[in-house]
N, C-alpha and C positions, 0 to 999 in steps of 0.2 A: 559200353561198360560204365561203372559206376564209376562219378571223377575221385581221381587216387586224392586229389588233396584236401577233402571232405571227409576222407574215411578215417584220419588220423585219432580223432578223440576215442572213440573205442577198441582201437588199440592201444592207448593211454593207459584204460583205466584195466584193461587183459592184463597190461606187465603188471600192473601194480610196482613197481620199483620208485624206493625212498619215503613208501608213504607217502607219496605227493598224494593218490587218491584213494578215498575212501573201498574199506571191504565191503561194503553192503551187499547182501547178497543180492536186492532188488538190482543195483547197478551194474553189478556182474555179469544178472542174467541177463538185463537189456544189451549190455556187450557182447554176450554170445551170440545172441536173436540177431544183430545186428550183423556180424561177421559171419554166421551162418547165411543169413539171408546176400550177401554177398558175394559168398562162395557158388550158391546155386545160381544167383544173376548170371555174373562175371563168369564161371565157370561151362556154364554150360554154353557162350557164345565159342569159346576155346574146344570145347569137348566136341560140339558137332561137326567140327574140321576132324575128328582125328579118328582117323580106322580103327586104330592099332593101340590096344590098351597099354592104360599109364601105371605105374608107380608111383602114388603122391609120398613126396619126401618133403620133408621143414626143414629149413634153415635151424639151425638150434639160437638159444642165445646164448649170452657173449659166456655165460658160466654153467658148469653141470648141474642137471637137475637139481642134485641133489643139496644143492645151494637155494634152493627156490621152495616158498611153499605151494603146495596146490593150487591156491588162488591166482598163484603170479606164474602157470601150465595152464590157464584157458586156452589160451590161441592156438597150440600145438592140439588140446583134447577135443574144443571146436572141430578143426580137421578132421582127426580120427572120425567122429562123429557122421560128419560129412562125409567121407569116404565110405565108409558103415551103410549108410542109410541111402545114397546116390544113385541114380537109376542109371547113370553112365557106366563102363568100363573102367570104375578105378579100382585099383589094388592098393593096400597100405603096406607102404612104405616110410609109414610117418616114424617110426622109428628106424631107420636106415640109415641115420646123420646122429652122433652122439657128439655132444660138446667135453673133452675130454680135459683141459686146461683153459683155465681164467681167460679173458680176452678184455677189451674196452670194449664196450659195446661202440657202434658206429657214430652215437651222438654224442659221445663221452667227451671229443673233442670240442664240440661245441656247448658244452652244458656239462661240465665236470662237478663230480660229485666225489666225498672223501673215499678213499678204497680205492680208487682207480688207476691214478696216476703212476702205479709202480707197474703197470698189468701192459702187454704188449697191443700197439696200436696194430690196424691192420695195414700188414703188409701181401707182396706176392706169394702165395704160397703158406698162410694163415689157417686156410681150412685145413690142409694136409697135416698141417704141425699141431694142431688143436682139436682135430676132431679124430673119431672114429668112424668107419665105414662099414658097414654091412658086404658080404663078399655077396649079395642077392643085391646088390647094384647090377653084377655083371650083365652086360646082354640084355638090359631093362629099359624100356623108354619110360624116361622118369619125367611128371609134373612137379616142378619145382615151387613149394611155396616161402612166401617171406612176407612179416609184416609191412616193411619199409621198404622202399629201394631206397636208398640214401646216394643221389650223385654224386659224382669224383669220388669217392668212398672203394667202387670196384669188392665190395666183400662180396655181391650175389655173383660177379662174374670168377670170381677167387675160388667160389662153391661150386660152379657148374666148373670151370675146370677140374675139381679134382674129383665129380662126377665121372667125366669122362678119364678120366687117368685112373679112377678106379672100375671102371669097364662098362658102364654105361650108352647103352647103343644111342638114345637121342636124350636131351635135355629140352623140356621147356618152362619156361620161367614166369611165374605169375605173383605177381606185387600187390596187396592191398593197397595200399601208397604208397607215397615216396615226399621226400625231402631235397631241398633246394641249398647249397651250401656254396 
């Protein structure tokens, strides 16, 4: 698989969050290209282990959609996309997970930015209280995606629990990268 701790910059420039990086559409597109091209890698070493078709579900981020503009929805529309056009057994379920109330995002702690600090860090049981669920969870072996894993953090195992708590027959979890804290 692709090394997770190389794949971080173009997820960077997917959030687009604070302005740190440029809208360009050229740069955007290379971010897509890129995370697509990743998804089909990494993805299809996972898929040829698995019989039994998946549900691809997205972790949301830490605020609702409707708080974001389009630009800063690549990484979830990437997915769709993926899922769309994939010659494996996946199903979309990328809208399955809605972010229903504010959150810090998982690196807010470490890199705080103004707006944040009043908004709930993660705790156990964050995805239940903040998200919405699709009842076509039930019974569903769901592929779980996320831009980050962020360690000691626990938000992606926070998600797959209340996967399964909301009826979810299997969970598997796949990380573009991850973060070291």
């Amino acid at each position: 698989m692709s090394n997770p701790e190389s794949q971080t910059l173009h997820i960077n420039y997917l959030k687009n969050d604070n302005n740190q990086f440029t809208l360009e559409s050229e740069r955007l597109k290379q971010a897509t290209e890129k995370l697509y091209q990743n998804l089909k890698e990494d993805l299809a070493q996972i898929l040829r282990e698995q019989s039994l078709p998946l549900y691809v579900c997205v972790v949301p981020r830490a605020k609702p959609e409707n708080d974001y503009k389009p630009s800063q929805l690549l990484f979830k529309e990437t997915i769709r996309t993926f899922v769309k056009e994939s010659e494996y057994r996946l199903n979309n379920g990328v809208d399955y997970i809605k972010r229903t109330v504010r959150t810090m995002t998982t690196h807010q702690n470490h890199f705080p930015f103004s707006g944040y600090s009043e908004l709930p860090s993660p705790y156990i049981g964050i995805s239940k209280d903040t998200c919405s669920f699709s009842p076509e969870i039930r019974e569903k072996n769901i592929l779980l995606i996320d831009d980050l894993y962020t360690y000691s953090i626990n938000i992606d195992e926070d998600m797959i629990q209340a996967l399964y708590d909301n009826g979810a027959n299997k969970v598997i979890f796949y990380s573009i990268g991850y973060l070291k804290y």
